[in-house]
DOTI-427270 format. One record per residue (C-alpha): residue in one letter; x, y, z. Coordinates in steps of 0.02 Angstrom, whole numbers, padded with zeros to 5 digits. Each point is the difference from the previous one (the first is absolute). Example, Ala and Ser with C-alpha at 12.3 -4.5 7.8 and 13.67 -1.06 7.14 Angstrom:
residuo=a; xx=00615; yy=-00225; zz=00390
residuo=s; xx=00069; yy=00172; zz=-00033
This chain:
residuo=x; xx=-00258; yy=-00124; zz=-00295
residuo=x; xx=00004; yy=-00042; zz=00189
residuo=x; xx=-00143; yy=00070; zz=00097
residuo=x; xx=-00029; yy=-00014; zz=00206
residuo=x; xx=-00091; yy=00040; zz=00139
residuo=x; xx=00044; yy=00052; zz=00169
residuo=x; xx=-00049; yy=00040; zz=00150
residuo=x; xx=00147; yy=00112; zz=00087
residuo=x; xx=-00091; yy=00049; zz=00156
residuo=x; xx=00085; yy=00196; zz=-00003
residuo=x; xx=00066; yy=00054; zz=-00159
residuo=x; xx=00115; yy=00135; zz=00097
residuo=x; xx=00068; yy=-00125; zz=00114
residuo=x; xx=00041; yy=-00123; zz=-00101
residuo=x; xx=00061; yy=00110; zz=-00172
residuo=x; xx=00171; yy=-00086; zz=00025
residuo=x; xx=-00059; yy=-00166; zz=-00019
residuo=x; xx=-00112; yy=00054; zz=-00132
residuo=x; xx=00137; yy=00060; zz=-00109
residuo=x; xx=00115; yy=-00153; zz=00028
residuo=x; xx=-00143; yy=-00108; zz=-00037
residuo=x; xx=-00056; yy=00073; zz=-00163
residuo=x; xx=00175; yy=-00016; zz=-00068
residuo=x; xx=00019; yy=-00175; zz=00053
residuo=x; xx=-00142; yy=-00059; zz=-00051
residuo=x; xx=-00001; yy=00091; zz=-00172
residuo=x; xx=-00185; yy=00050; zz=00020
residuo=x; xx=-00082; yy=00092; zz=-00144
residuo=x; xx=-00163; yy=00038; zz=00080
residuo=x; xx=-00022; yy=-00002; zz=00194
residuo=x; xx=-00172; yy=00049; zz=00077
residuo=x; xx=00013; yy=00017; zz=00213
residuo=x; xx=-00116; yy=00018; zz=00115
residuo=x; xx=-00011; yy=00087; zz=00195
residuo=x; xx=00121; yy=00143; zz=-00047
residuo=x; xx=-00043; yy=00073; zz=00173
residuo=x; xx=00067; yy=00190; zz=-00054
residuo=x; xx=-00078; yy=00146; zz=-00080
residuo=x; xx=00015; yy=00023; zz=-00175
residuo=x; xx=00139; yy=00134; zz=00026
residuo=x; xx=00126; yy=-00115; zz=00095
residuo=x; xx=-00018; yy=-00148; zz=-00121
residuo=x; xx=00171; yy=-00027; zz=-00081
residuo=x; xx=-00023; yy=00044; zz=-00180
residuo=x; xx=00145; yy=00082; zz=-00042
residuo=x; xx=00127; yy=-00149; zz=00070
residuo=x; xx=-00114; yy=-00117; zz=-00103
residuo=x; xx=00017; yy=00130; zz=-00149
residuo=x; xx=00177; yy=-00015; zz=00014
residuo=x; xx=00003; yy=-00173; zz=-00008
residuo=x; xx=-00111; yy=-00005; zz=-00162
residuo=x; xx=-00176; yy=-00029; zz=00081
residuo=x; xx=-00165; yy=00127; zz=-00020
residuo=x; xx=-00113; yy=-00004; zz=00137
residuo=x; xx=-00200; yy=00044; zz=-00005
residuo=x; xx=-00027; yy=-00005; zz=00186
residuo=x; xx=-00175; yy=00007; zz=00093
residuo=x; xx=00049; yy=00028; zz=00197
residuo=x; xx=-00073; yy=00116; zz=00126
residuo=x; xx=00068; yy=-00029; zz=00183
residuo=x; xx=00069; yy=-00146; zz=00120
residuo=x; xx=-00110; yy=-00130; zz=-00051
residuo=x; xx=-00037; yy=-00070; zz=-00170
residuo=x; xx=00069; yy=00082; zz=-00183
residuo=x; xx=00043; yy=-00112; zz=-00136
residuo=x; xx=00110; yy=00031; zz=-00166
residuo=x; xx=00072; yy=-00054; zz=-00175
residuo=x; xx=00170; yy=00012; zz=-00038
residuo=x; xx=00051; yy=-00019; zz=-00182
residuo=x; xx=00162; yy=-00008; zz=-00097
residuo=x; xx=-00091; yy=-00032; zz=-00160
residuo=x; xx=-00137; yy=00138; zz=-00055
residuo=x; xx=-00130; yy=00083; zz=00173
residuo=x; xx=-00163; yy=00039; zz=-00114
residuo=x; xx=-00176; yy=00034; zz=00039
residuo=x; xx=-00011; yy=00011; zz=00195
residuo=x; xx=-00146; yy=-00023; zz=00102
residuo=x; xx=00017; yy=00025; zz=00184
residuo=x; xx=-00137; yy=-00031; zz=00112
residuo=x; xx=-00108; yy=-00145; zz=-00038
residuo=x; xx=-00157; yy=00035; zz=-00115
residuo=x; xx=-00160; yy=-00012; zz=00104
residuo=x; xx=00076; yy=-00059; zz=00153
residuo=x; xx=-00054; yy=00019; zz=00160
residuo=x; xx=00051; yy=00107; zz=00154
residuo=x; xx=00045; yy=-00036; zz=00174
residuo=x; xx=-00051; yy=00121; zz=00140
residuo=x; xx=-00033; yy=00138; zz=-00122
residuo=x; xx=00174; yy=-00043; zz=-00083
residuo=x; xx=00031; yy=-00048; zz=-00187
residuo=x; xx=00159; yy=-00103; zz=00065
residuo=x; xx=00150; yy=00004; zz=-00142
residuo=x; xx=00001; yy=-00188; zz=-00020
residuo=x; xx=-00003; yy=-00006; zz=-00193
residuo=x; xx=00094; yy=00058; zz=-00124
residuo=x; xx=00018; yy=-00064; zz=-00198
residuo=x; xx=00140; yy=00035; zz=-00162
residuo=x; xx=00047; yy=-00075; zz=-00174
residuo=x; xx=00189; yy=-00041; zz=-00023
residuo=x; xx=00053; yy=-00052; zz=-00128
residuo=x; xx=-00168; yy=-00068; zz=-00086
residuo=x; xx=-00078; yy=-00076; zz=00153
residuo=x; xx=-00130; yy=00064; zz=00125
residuo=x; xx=00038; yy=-00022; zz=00200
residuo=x; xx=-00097; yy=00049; zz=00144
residuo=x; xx=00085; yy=00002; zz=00164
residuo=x; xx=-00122; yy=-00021; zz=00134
residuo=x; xx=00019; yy=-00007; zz=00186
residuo=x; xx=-00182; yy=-00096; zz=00062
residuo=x; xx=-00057; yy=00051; zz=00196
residuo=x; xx=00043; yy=-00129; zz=00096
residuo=x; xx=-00176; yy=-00018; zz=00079
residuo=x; xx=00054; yy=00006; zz=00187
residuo=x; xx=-00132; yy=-00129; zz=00056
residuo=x; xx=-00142; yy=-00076; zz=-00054
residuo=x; xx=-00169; yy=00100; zz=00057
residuo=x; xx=00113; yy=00170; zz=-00008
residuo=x; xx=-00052; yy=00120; zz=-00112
residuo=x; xx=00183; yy=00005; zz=-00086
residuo=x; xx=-00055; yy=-00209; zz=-00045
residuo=x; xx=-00151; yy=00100; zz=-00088
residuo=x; xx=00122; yy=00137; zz=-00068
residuo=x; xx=00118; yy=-00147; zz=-00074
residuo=x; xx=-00159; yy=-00097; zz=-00081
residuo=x; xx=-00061; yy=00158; zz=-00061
residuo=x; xx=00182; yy=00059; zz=-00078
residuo=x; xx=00027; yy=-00183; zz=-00099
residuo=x; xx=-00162; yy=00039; zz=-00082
residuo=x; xx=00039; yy=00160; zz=-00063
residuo=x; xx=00162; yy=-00057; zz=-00035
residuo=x; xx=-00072; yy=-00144; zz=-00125
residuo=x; xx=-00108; yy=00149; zz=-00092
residuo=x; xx=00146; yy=00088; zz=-00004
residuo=x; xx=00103; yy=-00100; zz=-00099
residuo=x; xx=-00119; yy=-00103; zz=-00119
residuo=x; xx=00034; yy=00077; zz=-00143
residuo=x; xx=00191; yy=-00002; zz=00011
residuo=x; xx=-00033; yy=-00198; zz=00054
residuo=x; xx=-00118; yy=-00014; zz=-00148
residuo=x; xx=00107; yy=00076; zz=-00127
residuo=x; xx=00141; yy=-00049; zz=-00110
residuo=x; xx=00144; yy=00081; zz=00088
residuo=x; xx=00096; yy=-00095; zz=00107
residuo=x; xx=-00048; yy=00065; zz=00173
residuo=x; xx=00029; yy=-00061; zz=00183
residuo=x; xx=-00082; yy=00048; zz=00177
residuo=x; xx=00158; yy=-00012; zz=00124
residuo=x; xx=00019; yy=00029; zz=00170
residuo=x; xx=-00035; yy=-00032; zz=00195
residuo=x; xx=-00173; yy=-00086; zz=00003
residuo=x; xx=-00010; yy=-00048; zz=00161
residuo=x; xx=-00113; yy=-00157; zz=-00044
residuo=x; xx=00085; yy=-00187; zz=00004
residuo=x; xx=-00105; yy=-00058; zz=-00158
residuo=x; xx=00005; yy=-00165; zz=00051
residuo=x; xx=00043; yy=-00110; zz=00155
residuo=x; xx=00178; yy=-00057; zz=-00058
residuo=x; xx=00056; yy=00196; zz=00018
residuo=x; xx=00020; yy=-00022; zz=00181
residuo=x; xx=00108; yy=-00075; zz=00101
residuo=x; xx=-00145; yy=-00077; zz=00102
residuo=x; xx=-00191; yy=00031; zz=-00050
residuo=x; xx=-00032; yy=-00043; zz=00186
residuo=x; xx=00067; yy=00145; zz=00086
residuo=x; xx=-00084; yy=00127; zz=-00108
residuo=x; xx=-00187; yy=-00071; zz=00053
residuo=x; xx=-00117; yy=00142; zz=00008
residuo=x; xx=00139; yy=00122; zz=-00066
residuo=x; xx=00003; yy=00120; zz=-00146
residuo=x; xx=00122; yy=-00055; zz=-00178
residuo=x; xx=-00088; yy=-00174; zz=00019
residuo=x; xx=-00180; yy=00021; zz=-00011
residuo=x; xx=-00139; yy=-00045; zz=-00132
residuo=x; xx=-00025; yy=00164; zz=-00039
residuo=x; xx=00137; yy=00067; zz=-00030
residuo=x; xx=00038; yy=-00137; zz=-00079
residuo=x; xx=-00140; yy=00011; zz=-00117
residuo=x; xx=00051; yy=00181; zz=-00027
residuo=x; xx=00165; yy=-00058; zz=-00076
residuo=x; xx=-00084; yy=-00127; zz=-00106
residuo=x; xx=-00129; yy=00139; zz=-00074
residuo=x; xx=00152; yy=00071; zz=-00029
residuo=x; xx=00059; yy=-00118; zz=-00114
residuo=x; xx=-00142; yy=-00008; zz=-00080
residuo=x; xx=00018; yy=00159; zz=-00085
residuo=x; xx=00120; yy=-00084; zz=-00105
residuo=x; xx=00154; yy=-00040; zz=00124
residuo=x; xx=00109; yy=-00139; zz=00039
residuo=x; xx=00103; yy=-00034; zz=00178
residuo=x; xx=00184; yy=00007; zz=-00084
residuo=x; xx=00082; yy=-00129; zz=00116
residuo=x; xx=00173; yy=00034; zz=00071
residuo=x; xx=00118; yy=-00149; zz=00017
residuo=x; xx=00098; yy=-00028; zz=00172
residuo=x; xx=00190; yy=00039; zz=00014
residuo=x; xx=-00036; yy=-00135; zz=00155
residuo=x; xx=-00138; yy=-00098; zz=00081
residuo=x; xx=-00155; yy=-00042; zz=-00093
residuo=x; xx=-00092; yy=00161; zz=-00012
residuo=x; xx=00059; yy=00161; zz=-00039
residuo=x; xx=-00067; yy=00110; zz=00156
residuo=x; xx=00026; yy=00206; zz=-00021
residuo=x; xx=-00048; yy=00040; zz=00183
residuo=x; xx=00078; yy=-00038; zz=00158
residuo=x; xx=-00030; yy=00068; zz=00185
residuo=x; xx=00156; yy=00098; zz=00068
residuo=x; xx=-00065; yy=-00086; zz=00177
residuo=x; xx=00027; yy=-00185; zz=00070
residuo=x; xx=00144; yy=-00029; zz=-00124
residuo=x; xx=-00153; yy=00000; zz=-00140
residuo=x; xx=00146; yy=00008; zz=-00135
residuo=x; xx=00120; yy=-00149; zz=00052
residuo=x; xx=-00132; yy=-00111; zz=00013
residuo=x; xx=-00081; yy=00040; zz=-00138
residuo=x; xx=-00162; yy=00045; zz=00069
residuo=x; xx=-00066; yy=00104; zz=-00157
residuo=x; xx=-00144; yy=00039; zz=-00115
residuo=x; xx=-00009; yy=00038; zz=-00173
residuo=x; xx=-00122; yy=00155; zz=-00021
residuo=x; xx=00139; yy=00091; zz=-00116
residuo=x; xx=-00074; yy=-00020; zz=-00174
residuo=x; xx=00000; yy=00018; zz=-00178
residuo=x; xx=-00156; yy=-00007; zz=-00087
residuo=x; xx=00034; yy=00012; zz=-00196
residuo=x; xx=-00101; yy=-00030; zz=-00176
residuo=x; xx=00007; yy=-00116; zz=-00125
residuo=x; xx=00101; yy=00102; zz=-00107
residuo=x; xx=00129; yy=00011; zz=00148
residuo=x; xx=00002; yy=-00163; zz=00069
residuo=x; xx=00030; yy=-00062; zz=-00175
residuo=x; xx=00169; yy=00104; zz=00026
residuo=x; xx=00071; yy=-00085; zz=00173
residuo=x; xx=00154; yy=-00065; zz=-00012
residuo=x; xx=00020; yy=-00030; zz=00193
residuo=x; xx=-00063; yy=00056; zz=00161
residuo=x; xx=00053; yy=-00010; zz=00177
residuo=x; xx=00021; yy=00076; zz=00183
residuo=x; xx=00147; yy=00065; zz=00032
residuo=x; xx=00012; yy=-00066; zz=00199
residuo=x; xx=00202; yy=00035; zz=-00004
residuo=x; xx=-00055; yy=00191; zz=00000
residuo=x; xx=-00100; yy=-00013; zz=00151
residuo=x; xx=00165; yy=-00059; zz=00109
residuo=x; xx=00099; yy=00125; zz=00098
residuo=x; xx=-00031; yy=00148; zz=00106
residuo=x; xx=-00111; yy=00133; zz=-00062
residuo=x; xx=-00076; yy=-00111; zz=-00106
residuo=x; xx=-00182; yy=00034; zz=-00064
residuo=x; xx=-00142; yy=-00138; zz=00062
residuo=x; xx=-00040; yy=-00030; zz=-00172
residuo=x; xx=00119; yy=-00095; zz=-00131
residuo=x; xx=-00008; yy=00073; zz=-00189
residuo=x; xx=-00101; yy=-00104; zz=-00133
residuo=x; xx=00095; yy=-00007; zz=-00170
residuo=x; xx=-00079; yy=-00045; zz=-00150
residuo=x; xx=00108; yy=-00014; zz=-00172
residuo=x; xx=-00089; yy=00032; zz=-00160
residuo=x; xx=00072; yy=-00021; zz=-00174
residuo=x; xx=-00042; yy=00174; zz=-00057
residuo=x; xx=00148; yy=00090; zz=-00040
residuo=x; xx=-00021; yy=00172; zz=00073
residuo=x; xx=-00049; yy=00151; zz=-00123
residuo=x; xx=00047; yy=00151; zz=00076
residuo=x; xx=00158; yy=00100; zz=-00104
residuo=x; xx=00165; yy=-00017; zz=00077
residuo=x; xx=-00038; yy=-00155; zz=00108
C-alpha cells in the first residue's frame, strides 16, 4: 500500500496536477492539506472517476485538509477532537479515515505567524490537543499514522540554514518540544530519503529562486506507530513534483508499506 502526504496549496487550482499525480505515482492513500475551497467546489467527483473517495474537511480560502482513498474511506472524523479555536473560529485543519486497515489523520498545523502572536499561542495550543487526540489510535494495535503540513522543522538539519530562521517560528524550542510530546504518545518521525542532496526538504519559498537553490525545510511529516513503521518499505519526497509552473510549494511525502490493500475490487 503506498500512502502520502501533500500539501497542494488550492485543491481547485491545481485538480489537474492532482489527477496526473495520483496516477503516476500509484498512490493508494493520499491525505492534503490547504485545500483553499469550500467543501462544495472540492473535486470529488473527478477523483471518483478516477477510483478515489474523498472525506473532505474545508470551509473557505484558507486552510481545509482531506483523505483520498482508493482502498476502503471508513470511520471519518473531521474536525480535530478538543482542539482549539482561532478568533472565535474552529478552523477545518483536521480531518481522519481507515483505508484499508490503517488509521490516518490529515492535519494542516497553524503556522504560528510569529513568535509573541497569539496564532504562536493558537499553534502551541492546537499540537496539544492534537497529541490527546490521537493517543489512543498511537497507543493501539492498528497501524496508524499522523500525516501532514506541520509547519515545525523538528530538528536543525530540516533547514537549509538554522541561521536565517533566528527568532522565527518552525524552529523554536517549543514548538519543537510540542512535536516531541508528540511522539511521545507513541510516534515515530518516518524519515523520507532524498531523490537528491542530503536531506529530503518538502517546503520551498516560491521567492528568491527558494526552489533552485534548494533553500527548503522539512515540516511535511509522517508521524506513524509501531505497528506501521514495522510496515515501511520506503519513504521519500517527491522534489521532481514540485518543478514546473503551477506547481504547489510543498513536494508529496510517499511512504510504501507492505500491506496489501483490503478493500474488494482493488
Amino acid at each position: 500500500m503506498r500512502i502520502a502526504t501533500w500539501n497542494i496549496n488550492s485543491v481547485t487550482v491545481r485538480t489537474d496536477r492532482l489527477l496526473a499525480w495520483l496516477e503516476r505515482s500509484g498512490t493508494d492513500v493520499l491525505c492534503l492539506q490547504e485545500l483553499k475551497c469550500e467543501a462544495g467546489a472540492f473535486p470529488a467527483e473527478r477523483l471518483r472517476e478516477a477510483g478515489y473517495e474523498a472525506a473532505v474537511h474545508a470551509g473557505g480560502r484558507w486552510n481545509g485538509v482531506a483523505v483520498l482513498s482508493r482502498v476502503g474511506l471508513d470511520e471519518v472524523t473531521s474536525g480535530l477532537p478538543g482542539g482549539p479555536e482561532y478568533d472565535g473560529v474552529a478552523e477545518p485543519r483536521a480531518v481522519a479515515a481507515t483505508c484499508g486497515g490503517v488509521r490516518v489523520w490529515s492535519v494542516y498545523v497553524p503556522n504560528g505567524r510569529e513568535v509573541g502572536h497569539a496564532h504562536f499561542d493558537y499553534k502551541l495550543s492546537w499540537l496539544k490537543a492534537l497529541r490527546e487526540a490521537v493517543a489512543e489510535d498511537a497507543a493501539g494495535p492498528r497501524p496508524f499514522a499522523v500525516l501532514g503540513d506541520f509547519n515545525v522543522a523538528p530538528e536543525d538539519a530540516d533547514v537549509w540554514d538554522r541561521s536565517v530562521f533566528e527568532g522565527s517560528t518552525h524552529v523554536t524550542e517549543a514548538e519543537r518540544a510540542a512535536l516531541a510530546a508528540l511522539r511521545e504518545a507513541g510516534l515515530s518521525d518516518v524519515l523520507p530519503r532524498p531523490l537528491k542532496y542530503e536531506r529530503a526538504f518538502t517546503y520551498w519559498d516560491y521567492r528568491q529562486l527558494g526552489f533552485p537553490k534548494n533553500r527548503g525545510m522539512r515540516i511535511d511529516l509522517v508521524y506513524a506507530n509501531a505497528p506501521f513503521t514495522g510496515l515501511v518499505t520506503d519513504a521519500y519526497a517527491d522534489r521532481e513534483e514540485r518543478k514546473g509552473k503551477g506547481a504547489s510549494d510543498h513536494a508529496p511525502v510517499v511512504v510504501d508499506l507492505d500491506l496489501e490493500p483490503t478493500s474488494p475490487g482493488v
